[in-house]
ModelCIF file with pLDDT and N, C-alpha, C, O atoms, coordinates in Angstrom:
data_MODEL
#
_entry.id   MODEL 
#
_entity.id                         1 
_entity.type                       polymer 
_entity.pdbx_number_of_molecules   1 
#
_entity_poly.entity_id                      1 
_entity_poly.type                           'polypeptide(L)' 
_entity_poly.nstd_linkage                   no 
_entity_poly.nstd_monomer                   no 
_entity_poly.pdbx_seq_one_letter_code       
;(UNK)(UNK)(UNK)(UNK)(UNK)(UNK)(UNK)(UNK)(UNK)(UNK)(UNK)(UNK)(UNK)(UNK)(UNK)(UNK)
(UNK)(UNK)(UNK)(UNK)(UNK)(UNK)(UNK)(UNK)(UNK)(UNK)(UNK)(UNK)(UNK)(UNK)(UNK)(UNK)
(UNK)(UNK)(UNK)
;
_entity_poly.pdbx_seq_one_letter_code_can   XXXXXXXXXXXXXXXXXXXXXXXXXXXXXXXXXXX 
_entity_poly.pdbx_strand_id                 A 
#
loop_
_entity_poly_seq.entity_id 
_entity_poly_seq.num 
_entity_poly_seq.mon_id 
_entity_poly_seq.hetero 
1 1  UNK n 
1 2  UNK n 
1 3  UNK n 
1 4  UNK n 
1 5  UNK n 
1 6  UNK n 
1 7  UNK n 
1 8  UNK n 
1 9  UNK n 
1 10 UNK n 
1 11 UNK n 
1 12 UNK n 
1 13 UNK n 
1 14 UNK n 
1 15 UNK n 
1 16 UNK n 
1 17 UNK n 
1 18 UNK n 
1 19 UNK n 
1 20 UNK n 
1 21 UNK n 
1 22 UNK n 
1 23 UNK n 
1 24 UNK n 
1 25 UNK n 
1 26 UNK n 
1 27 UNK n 
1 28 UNK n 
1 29 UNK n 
1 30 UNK n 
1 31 UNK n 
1 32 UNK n 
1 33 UNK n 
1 34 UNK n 
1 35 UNK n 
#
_struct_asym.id          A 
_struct_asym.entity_id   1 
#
loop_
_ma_qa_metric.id 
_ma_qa_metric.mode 
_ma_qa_metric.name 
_ma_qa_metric.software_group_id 
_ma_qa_metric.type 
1 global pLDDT . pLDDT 
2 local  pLDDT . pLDDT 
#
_ma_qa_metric_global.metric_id      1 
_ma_qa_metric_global.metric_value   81.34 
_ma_qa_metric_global.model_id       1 
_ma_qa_metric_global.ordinal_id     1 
#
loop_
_ma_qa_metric_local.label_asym_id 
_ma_qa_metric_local.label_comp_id 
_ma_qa_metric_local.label_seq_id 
_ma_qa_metric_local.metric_id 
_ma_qa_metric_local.metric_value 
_ma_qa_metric_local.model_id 
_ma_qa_metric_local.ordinal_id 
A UNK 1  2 49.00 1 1  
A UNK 2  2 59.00 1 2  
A UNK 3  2 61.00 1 3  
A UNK 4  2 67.00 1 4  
A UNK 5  2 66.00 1 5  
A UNK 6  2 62.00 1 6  
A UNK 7  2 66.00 1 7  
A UNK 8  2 71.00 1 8  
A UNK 9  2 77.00 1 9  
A UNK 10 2 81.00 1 10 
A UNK 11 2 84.00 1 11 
A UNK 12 2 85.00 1 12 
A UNK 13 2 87.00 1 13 
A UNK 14 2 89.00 1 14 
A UNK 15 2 88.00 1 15 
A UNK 16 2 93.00 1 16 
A UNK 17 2 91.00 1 17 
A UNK 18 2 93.00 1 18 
A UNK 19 2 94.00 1 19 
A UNK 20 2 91.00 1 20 
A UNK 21 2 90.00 1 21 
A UNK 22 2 93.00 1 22 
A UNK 23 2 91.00 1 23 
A UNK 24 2 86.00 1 24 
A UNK 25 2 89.00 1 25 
A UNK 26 2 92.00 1 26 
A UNK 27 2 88.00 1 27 
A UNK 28 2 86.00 1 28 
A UNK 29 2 91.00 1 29 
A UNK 30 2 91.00 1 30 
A UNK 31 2 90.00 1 31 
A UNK 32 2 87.00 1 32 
A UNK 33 2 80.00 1 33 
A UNK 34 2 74.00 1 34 
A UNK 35 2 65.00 1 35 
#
loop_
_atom_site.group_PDB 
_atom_site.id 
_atom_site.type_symbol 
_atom_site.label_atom_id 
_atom_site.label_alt_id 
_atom_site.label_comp_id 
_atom_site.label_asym_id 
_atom_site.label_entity_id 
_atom_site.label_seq_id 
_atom_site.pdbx_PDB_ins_code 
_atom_site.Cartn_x 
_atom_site.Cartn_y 
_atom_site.Cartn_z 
_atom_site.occupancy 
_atom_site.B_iso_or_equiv 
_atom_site.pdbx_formal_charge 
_atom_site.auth_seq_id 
_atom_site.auth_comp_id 
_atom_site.auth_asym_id 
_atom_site.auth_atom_id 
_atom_site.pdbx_PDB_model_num 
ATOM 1   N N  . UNK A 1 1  ? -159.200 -124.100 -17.520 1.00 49.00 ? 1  UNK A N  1 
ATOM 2   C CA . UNK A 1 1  ? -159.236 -125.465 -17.015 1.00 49.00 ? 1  UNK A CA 1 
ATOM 3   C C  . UNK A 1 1  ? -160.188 -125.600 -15.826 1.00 49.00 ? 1  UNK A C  1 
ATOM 4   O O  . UNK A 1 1  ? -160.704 -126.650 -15.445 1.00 49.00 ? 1  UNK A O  1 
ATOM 5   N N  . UNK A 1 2  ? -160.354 -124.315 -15.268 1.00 59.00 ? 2  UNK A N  1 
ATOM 6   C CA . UNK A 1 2  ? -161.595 -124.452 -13.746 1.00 59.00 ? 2  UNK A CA 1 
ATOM 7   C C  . UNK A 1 2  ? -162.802 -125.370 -14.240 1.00 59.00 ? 2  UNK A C  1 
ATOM 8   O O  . UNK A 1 2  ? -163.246 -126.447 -13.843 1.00 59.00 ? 2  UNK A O  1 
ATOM 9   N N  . UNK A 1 3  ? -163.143 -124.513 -15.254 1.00 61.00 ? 3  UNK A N  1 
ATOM 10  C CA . UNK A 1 3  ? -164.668 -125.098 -16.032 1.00 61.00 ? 3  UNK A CA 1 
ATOM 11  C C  . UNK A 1 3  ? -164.694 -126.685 -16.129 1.00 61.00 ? 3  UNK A C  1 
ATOM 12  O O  . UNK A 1 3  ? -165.608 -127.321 -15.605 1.00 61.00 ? 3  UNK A O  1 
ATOM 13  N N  . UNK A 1 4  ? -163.670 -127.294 -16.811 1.00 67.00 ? 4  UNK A N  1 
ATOM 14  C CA . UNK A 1 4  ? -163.315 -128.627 -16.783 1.00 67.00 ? 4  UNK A CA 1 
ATOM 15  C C  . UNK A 1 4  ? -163.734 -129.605 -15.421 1.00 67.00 ? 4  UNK A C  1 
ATOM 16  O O  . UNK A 1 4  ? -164.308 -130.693 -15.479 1.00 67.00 ? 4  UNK A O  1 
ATOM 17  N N  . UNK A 1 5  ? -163.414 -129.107 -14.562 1.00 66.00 ? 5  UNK A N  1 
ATOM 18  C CA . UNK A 1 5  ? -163.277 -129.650 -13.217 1.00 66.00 ? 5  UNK A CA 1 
ATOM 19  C C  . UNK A 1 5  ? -165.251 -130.216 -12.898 1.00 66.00 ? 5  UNK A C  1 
ATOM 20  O O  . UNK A 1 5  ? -165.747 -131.323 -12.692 1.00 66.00 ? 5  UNK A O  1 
ATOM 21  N N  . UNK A 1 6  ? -165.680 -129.226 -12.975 1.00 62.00 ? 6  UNK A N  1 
ATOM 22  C CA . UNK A 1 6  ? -166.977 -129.223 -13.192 1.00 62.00 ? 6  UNK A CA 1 
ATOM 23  C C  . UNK A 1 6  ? -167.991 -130.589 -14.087 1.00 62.00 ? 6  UNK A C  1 
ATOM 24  O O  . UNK A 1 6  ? -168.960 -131.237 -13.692 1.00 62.00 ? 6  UNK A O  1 
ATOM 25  N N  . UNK A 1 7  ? -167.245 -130.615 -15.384 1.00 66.00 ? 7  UNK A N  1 
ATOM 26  C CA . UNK A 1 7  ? -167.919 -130.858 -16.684 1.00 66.00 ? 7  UNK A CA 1 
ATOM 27  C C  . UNK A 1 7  ? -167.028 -132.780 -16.031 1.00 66.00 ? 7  UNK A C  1 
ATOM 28  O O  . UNK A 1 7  ? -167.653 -133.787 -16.362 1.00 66.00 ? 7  UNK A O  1 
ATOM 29  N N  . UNK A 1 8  ? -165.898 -132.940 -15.326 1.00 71.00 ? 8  UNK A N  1 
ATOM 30  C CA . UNK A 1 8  ? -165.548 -133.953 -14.676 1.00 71.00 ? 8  UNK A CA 1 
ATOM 31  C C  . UNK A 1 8  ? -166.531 -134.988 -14.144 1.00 71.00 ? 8  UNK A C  1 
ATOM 32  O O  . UNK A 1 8  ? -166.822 -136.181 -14.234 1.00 71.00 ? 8  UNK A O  1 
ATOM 33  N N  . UNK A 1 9  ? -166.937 -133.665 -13.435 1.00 77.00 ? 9  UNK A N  1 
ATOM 34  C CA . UNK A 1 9  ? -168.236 -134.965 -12.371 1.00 77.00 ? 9  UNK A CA 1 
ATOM 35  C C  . UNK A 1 9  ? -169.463 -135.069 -13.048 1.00 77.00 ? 9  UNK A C  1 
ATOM 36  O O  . UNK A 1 9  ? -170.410 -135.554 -12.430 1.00 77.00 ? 9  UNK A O  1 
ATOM 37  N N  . UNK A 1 10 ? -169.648 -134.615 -14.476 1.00 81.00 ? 10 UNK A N  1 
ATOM 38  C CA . UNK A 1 10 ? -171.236 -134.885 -14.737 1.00 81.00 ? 10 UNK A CA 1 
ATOM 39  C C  . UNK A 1 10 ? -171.304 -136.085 -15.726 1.00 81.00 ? 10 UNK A C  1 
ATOM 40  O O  . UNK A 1 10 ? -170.867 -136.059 -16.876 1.00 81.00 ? 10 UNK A O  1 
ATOM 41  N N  . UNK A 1 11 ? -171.737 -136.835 -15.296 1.00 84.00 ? 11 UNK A N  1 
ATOM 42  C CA . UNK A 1 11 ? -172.902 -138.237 -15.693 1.00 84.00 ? 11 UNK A CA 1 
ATOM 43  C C  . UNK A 1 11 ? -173.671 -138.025 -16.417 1.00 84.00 ? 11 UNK A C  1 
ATOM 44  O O  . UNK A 1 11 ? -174.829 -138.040 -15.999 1.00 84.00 ? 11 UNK A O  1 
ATOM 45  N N  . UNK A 1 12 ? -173.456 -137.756 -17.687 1.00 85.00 ? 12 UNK A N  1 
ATOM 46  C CA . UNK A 1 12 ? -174.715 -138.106 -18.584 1.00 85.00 ? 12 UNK A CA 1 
ATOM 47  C C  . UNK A 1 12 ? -176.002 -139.142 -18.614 1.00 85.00 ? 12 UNK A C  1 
ATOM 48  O O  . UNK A 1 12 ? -177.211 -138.958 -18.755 1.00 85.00 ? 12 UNK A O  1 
ATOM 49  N N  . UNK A 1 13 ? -175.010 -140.566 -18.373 1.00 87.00 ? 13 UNK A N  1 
ATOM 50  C CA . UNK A 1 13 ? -175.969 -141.312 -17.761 1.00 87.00 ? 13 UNK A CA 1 
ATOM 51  C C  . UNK A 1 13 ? -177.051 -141.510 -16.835 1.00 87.00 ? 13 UNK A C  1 
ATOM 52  O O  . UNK A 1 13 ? -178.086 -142.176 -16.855 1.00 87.00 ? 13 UNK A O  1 
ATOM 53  N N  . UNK A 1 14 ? -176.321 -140.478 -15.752 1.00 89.00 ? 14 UNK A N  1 
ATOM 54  C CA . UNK A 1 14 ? -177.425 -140.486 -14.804 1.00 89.00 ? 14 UNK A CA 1 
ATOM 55  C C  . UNK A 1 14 ? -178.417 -139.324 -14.721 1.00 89.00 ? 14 UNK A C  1 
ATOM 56  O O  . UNK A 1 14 ? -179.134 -138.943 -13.796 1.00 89.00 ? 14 UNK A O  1 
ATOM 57  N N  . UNK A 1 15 ? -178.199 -138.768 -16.270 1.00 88.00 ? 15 UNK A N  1 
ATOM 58  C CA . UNK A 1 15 ? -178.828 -137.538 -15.917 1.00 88.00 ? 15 UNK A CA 1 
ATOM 59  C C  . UNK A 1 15 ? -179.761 -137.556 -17.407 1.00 88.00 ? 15 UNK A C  1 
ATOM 60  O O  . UNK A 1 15 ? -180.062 -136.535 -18.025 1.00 88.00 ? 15 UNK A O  1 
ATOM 61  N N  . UNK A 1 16 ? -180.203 -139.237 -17.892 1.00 93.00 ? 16 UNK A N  1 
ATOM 62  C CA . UNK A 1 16 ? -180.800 -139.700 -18.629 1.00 93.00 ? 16 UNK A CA 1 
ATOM 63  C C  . UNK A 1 16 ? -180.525 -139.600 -20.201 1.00 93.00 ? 16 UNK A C  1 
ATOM 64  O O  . UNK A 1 16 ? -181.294 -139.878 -21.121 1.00 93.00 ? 16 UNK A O  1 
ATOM 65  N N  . UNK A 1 17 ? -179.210 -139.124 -20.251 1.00 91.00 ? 17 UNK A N  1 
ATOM 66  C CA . UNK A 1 17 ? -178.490 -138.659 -21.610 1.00 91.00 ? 17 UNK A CA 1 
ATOM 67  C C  . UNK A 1 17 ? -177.429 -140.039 -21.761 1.00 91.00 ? 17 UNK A C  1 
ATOM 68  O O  . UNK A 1 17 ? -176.220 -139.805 -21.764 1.00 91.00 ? 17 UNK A O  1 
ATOM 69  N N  . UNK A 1 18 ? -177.895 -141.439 -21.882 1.00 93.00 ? 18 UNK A N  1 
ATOM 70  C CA . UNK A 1 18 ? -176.781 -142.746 -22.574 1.00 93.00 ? 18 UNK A CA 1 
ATOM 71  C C  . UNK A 1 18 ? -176.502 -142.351 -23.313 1.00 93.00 ? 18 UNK A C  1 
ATOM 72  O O  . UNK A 1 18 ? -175.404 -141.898 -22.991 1.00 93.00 ? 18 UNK A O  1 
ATOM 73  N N  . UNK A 1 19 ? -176.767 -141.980 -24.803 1.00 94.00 ? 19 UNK A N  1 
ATOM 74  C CA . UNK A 1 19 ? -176.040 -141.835 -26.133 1.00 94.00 ? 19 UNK A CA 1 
ATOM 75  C C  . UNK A 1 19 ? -174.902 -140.740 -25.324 1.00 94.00 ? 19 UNK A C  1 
ATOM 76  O O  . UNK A 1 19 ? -173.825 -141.194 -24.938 1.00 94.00 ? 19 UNK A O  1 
ATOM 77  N N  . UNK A 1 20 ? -175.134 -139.774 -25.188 1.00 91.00 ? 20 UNK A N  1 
ATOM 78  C CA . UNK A 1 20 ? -173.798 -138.820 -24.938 1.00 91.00 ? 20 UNK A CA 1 
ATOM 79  C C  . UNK A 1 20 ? -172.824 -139.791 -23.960 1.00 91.00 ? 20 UNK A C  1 
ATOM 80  O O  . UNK A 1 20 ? -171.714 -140.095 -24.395 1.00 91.00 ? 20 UNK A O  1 
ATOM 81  N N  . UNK A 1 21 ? -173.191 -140.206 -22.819 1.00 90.00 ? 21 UNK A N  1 
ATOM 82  C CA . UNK A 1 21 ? -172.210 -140.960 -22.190 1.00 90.00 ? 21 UNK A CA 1 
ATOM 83  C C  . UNK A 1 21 ? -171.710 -142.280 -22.926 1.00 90.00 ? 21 UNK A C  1 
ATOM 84  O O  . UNK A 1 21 ? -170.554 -142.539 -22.588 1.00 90.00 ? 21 UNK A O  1 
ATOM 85  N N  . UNK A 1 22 ? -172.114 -142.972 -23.615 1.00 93.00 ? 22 UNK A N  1 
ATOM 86  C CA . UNK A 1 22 ? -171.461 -143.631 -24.970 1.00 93.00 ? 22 UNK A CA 1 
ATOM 87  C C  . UNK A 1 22 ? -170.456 -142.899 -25.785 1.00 93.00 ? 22 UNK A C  1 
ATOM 88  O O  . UNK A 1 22 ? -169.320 -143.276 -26.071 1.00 93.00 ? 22 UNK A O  1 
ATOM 89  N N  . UNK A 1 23 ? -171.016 -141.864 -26.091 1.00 91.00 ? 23 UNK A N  1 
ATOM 90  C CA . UNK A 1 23 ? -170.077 -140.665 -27.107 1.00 91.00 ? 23 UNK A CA 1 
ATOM 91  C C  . UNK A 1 23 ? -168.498 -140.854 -26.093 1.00 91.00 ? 23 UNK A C  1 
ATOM 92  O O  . UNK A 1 23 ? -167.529 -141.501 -26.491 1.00 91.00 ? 23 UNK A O  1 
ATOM 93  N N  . UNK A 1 24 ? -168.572 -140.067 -24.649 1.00 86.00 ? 24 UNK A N  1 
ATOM 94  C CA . UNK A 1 24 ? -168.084 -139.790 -23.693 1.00 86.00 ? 24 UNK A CA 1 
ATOM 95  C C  . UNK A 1 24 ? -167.022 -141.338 -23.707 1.00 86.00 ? 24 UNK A C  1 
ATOM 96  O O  . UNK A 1 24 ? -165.813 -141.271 -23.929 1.00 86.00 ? 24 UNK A O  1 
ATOM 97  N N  . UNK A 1 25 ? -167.522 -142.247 -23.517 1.00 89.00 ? 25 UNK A N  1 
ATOM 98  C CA . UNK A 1 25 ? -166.842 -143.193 -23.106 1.00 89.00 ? 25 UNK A CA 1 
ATOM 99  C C  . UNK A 1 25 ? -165.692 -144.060 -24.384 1.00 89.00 ? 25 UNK A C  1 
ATOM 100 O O  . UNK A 1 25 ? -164.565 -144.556 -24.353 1.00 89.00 ? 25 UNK A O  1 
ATOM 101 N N  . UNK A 1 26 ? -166.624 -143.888 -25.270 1.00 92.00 ? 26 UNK A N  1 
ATOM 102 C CA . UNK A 1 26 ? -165.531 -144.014 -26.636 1.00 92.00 ? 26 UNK A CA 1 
ATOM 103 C C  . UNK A 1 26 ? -164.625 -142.920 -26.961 1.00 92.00 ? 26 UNK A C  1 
ATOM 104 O O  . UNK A 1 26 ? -163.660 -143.341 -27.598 1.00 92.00 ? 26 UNK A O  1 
ATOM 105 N N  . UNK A 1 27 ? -164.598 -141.888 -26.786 1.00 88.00 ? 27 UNK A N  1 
ATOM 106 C CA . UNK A 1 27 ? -163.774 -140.959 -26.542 1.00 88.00 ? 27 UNK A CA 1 
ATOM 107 C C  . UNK A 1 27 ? -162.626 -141.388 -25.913 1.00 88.00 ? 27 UNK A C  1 
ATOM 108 O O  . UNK A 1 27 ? -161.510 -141.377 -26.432 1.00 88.00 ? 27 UNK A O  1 
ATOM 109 N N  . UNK A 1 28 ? -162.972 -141.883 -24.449 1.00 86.00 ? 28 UNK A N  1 
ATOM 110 C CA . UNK A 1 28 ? -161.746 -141.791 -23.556 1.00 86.00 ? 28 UNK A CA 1 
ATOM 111 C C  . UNK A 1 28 ? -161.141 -142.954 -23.561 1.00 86.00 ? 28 UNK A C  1 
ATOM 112 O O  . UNK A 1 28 ? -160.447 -143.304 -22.606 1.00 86.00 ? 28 UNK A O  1 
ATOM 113 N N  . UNK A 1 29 ? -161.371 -143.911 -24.920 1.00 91.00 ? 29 UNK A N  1 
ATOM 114 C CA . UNK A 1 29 ? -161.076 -145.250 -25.546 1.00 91.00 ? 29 UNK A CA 1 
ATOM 115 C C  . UNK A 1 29 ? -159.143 -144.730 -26.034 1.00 91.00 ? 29 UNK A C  1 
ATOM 116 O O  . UNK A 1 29 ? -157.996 -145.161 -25.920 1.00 91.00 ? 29 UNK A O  1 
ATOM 117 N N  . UNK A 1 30 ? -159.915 -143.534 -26.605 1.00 91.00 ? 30 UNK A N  1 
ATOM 118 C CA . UNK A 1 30 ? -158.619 -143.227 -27.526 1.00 91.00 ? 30 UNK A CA 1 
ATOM 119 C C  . UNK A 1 30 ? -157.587 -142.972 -26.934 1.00 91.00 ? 30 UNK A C  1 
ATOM 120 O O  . UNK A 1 30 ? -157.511 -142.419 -25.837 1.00 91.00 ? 30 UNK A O  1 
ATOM 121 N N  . UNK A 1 31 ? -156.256 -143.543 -27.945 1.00 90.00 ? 31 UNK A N  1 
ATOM 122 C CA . UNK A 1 31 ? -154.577 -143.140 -27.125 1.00 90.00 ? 31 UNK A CA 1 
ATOM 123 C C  . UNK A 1 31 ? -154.246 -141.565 -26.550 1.00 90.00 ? 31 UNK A C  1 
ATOM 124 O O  . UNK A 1 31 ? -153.590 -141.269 -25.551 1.00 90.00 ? 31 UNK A O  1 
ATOM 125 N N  . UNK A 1 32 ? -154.995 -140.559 -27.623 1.00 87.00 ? 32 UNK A N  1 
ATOM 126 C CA . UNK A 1 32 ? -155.337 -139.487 -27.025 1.00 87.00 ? 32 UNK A CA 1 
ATOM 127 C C  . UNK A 1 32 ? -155.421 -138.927 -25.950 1.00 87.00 ? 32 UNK A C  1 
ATOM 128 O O  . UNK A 1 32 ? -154.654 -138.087 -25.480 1.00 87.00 ? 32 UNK A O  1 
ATOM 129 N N  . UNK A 1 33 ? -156.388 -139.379 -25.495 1.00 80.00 ? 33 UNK A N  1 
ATOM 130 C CA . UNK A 1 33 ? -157.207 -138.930 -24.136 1.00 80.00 ? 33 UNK A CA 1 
ATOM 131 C C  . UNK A 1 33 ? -156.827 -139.329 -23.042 1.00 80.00 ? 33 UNK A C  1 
ATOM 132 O O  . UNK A 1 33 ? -157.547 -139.088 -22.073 1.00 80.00 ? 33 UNK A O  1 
ATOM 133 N N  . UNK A 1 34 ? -155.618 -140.039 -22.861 1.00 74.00 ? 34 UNK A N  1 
ATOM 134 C CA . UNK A 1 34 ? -154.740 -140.793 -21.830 1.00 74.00 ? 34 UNK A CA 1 
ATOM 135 C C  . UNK A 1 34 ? -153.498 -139.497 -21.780 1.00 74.00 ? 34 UNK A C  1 
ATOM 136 O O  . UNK A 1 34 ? -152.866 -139.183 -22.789 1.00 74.00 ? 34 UNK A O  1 
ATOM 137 N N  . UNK A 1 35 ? -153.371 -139.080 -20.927 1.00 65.00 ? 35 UNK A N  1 
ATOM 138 C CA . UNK A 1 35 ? -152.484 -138.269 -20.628 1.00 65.00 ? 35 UNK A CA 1 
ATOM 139 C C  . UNK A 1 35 ? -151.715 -138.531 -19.205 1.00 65.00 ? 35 UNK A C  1 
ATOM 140 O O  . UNK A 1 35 ? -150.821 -137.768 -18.837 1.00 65.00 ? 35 UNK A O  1 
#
């Protein structure tokens, strides 16, 4: 879970990757990903 913590703060967006932060953000759409 350390690694996670990391992969938390990175911005695809700002790191010129939109499609992945799209991917990213529909992801965390799902009932799933609510914990």
């Amino acid at each position: 879970m350390e690694f996670a913590r990391g992969l938390m703060r990175f911005n695809p967006k700002k790191e010129g990757m939109p499609h992945l932060q799209a991917y990213r953000d529909r992801i965390a759409e799902r009932p799933s990903a609510t914990f």
